[in-house]
N, C-alpha and C positions, 0 to 999 in steps of 0.2 A: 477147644480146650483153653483154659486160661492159664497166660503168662506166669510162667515161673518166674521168683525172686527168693531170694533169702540172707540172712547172716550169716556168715563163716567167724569162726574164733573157738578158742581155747583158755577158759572155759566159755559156756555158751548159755546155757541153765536160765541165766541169771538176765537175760538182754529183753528189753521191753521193745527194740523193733519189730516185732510182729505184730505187738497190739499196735502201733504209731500206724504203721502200714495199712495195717487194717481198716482202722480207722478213717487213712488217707482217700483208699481205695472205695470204701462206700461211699465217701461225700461225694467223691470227682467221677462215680462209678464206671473205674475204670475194675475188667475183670483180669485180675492177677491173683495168685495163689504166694503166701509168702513163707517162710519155715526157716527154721534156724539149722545149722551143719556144726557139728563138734567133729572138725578136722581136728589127725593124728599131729602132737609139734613136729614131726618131721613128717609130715604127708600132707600138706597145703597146697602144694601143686596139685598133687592127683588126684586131690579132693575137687579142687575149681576147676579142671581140664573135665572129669566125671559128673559136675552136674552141666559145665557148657553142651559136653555133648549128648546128654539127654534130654536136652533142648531148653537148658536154663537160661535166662534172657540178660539175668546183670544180681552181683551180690554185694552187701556191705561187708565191710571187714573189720573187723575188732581185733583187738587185743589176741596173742601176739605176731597177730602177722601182716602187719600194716605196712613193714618194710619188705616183707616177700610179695605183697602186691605191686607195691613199687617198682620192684625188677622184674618180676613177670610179666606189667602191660606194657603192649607192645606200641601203645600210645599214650602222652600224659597231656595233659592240661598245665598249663603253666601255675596255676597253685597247687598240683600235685609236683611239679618241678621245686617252686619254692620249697614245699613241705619235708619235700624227700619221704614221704608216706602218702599212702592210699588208702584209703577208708571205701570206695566205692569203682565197684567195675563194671562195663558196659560191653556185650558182646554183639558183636556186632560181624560178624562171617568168620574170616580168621584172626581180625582183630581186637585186640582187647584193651578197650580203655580203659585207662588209672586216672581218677579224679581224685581230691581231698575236698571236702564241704566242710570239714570243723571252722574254719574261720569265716566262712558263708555263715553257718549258724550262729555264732559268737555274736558278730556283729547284726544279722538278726536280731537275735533275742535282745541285744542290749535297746537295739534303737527301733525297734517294735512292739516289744512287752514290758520293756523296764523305763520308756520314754527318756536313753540317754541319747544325748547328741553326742558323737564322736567327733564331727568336722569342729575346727579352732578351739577342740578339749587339749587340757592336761591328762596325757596316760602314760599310766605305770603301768608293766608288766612285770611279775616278778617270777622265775624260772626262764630258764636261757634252754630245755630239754627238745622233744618233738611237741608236742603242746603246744608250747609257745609260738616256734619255728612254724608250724600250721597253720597259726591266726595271723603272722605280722604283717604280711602283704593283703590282706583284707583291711586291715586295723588302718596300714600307710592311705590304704586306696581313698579312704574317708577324709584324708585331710587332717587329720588332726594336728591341734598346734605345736604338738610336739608327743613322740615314742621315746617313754623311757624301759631301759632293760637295765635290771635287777637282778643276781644273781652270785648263789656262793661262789661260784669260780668266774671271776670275772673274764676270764681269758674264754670261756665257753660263748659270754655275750659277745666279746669284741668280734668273734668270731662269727656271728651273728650279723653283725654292725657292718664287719666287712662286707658281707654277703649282701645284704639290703640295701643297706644308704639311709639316711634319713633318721636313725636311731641313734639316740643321747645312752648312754652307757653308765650306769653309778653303781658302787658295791652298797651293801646292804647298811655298813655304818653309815654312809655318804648322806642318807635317805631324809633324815630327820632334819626339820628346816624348811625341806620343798615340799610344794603341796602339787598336788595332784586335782583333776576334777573325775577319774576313774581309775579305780585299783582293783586289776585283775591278777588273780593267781591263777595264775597255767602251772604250778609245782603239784606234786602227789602229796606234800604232806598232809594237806587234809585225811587223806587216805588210810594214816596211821594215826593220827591226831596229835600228830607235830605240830609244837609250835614254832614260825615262822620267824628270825632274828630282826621284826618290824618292832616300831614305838608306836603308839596312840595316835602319833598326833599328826600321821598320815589320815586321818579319818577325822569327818566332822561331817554336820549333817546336809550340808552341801557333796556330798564324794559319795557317788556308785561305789558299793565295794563286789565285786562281781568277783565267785570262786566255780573254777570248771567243777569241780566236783559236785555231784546234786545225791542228794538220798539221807546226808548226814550234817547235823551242824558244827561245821569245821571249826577250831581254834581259831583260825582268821577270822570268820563270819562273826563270832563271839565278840571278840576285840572290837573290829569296825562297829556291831551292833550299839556296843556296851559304851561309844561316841555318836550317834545318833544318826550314821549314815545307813542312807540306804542301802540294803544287802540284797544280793541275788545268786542261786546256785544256777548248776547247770544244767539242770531238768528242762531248762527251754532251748539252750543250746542244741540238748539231746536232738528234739522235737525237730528243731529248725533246720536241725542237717540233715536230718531224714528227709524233711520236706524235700530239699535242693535237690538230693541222690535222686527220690521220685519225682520230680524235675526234669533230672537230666534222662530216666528211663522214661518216660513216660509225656513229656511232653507239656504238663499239667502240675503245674504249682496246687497244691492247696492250703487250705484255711489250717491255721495251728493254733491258736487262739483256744479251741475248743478241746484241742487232743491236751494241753497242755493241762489245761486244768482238770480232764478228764484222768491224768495221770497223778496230779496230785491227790485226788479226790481218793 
């Protein structure tokens, strides 16, 4: 029989994991079965204890229970430690591993499909939330010339700053002046079509402007466009953490290149 996998979250409907997986699973033909789980909000455990032991092999987790995966593996990886969330679990007899790949994927995507260099860059990150928190020890791992954190409460970044090391700290008026050579938003405003208390003139056609959000063109994405930088959502991020999770289950990296554009298409 083939390996089970699937999504867990609330809501679920909406998650293009199955098709990535899919996809994953014919190129590398590895045979896996993958399905999505719309766990109760208060029945995340008995949801992932009931598909482990009907012999389910490892799941991603979405929205909102990233932090219940957190406490429930009984093992973490140290950027699931950094993150303090969990996006992907591995069963493995009685134990269960908690990884986080969103900043695997981040930095993927930027420096595989969007041709940016992170090492001796300028990066801005702007939100101090889990998002953020996710990607910074991937982002540090690269070298870059320097991590800046951005955000309306600044006391959430320093907070931040303390925890990692290596990150420059500025509030959002402070911004205007410095340049950047990548501006990443890890905030939800795109989500709502908030716009962000940034100026123009963080953006010119030299500066990635890279927004997690993928499926809509944010008011960020707008603004950087409408100065001639290059823009990027998260649709490859999506892609690229997928890959890692099937990675780590599976043993076999695959090609994203393809699924990627298969998704825009």
């Amino acid at each position: 029989m083939a390996d089970r996998y699937a999504v867990i979250g609330n809501p679920i409907e909406h998650s293009k994991s199955p098709l990535i997986h899919a996809a994953f699973a014919c190129q590398t033909s590895q045979d896996i079965e993958y399905g999505c789980i719309l766990a109760p909000l208060d029945g995340f455990r008995e949801a992932v204890l009931g598909f482990r032991n009907a012999g389910g092999k490892g799941l991603n987790v979405t929205v909102p229970f990233k932090l219940e995966a957190f406490r429930m593996a009984t093992r973490l990886t140290l950027r699931a430690q950094d993150a303090e969330a969990v996006n992907t679990l591995k069963f493995e007899g009685d134990c269960i591993l908690g990884d986080n790949t969103d900043g695997a994927g981040l930095v993927a995507d930027i420096q595989q499909n969007h041709g940016g260099i992170i090492a001796n860059r300028r990066v801005l990150l702007l939100g101090a939330g889990g998002a953020a928190r996710g990607v910074i020890r991937p982002l540090l791992d690269r070298r870059p010339a320097s991590l800046t954190l951005a955000n309306r409460s600044v006391d959430k970044a320093v907070s931040l700053q303390r925890h990692f090391g290596g990150i420059t700290v500025s509030a959002y008026e402070a911004l205007p002046g410095q340049t950047f050579d990548i501006v990443i938003n890890a905030t939800s405003a795109g989500l709502t079509d908030t716009a962000l208390p940034i100026t123009s003139d963080l953006f010119s056609p030299n500066v990635l402007a890279y927004d997690m959000v993928y499926g809509r063109e944010t008011p960020f994405m707008r603004k950087a466009r409408e100065q001639g930088a290059t823009v990027a959502d998260g649709l490859g991020m999506l892609v690229e953490q997928a890959a890692e999770s099937f990675f780590i289950w599976r043993g076999v990296r695959p090609e994203t290149a393809s699924v990627i554009q298969q998704l825009r298409g």
